[in-house]
MIZAVEX-732437 format. One line per 2 residues: their letters; for each residue z, y, x of N, C-alpha, C. Coordinates in steps of 0.001 Angstrom, whole numbers. Each point is the difference from the previous one (the first is absolute). Layout:
residues N
a = Z,Y,X,Z,Y,X,Z,Y,X  ...
This chain:
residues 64
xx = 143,2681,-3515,-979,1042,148,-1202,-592,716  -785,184,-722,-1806,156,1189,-684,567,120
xx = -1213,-85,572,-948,1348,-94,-821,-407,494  -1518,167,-738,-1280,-518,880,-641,1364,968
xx = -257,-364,1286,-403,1118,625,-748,-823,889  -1300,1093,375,-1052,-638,1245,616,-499,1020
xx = -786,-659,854,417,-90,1484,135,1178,607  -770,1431,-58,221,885,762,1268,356,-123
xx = 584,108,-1537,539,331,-1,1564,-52,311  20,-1472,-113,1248,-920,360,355,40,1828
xx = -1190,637,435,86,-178,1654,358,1559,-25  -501,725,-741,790,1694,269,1547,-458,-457
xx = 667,-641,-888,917,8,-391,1328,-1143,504  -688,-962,1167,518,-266,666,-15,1141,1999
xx = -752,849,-26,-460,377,708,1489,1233,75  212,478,-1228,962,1002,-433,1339,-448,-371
xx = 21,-1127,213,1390,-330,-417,1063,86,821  1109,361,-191,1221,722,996,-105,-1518,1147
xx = 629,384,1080,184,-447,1104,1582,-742,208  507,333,-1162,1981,-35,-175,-120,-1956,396
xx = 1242,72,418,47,-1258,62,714,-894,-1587  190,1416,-443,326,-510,-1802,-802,696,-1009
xx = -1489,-155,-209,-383,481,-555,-182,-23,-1239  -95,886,-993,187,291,-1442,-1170,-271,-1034
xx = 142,253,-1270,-994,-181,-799,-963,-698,126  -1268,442,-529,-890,-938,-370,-797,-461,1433
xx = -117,639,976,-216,-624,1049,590,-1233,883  1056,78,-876,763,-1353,526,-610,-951,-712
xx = -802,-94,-1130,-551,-1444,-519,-1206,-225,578  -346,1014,770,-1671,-458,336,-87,-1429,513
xx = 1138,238,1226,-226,-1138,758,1074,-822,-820  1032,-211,-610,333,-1142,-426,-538,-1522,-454
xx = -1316,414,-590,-960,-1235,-771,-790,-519,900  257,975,1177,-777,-1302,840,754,-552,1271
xx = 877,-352,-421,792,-1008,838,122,-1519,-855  -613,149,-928,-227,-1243,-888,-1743,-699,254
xx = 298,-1010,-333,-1456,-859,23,-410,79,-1715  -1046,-369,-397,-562,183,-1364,499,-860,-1103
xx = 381,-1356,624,1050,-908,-668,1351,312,-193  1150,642,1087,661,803,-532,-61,1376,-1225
xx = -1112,207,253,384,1118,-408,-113,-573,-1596  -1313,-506,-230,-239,-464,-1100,1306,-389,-768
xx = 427,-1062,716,1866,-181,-418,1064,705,-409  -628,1090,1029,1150,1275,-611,-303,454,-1324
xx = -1198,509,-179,-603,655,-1359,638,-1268,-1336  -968,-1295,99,401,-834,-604,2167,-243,-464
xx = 489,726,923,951,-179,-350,736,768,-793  -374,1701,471,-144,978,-848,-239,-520,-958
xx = -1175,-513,-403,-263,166,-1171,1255,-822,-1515  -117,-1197,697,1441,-1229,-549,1097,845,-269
xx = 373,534,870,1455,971,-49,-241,913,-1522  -1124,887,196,-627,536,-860,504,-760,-1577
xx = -838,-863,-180,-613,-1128,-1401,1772,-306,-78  992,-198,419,982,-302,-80,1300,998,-375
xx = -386,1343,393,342,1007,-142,381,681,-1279  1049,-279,-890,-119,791,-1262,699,1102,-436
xx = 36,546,732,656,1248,196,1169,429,-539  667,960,130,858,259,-906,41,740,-1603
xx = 1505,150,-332,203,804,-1504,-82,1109,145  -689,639,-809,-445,1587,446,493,581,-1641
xx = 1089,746,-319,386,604,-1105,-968,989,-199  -999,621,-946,-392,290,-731,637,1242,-486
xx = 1033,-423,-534,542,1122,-1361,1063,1005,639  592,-702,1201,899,1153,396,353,610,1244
């Protein structure tokens, strides 16, 4: 999942995000991506993507 949103808006939405020490949904990714440097991260995507290109999914029946 992503989502492009302003700066204002990302600071209201870290601003609102539960206080839990296990917090849920999509507020839990805000801060995930930035505990990475730009070379990681790049790595990560890049790897996604390989996994991806390699990926051929399965048999999907059709008829019944």
């Amino acid at each position: 999942m992503a989502a492009l949103v302003g700066m204002e808006e990302l600071e209201l939405i870290k601003r609102e995000a539960p206080a839990s020490p296990h917090p849920q949904g999509a507020p839990v990714l805000i801060g995930a991506w930035g505990e990475l440097d730009d070379d990681e991260l790049d790595a990560l995507v890049n790897d996604i993507y390989a996994q991806r290109r390699e990926d051929i999914g399965r048999r999907v029946d059709m008829e019944g």
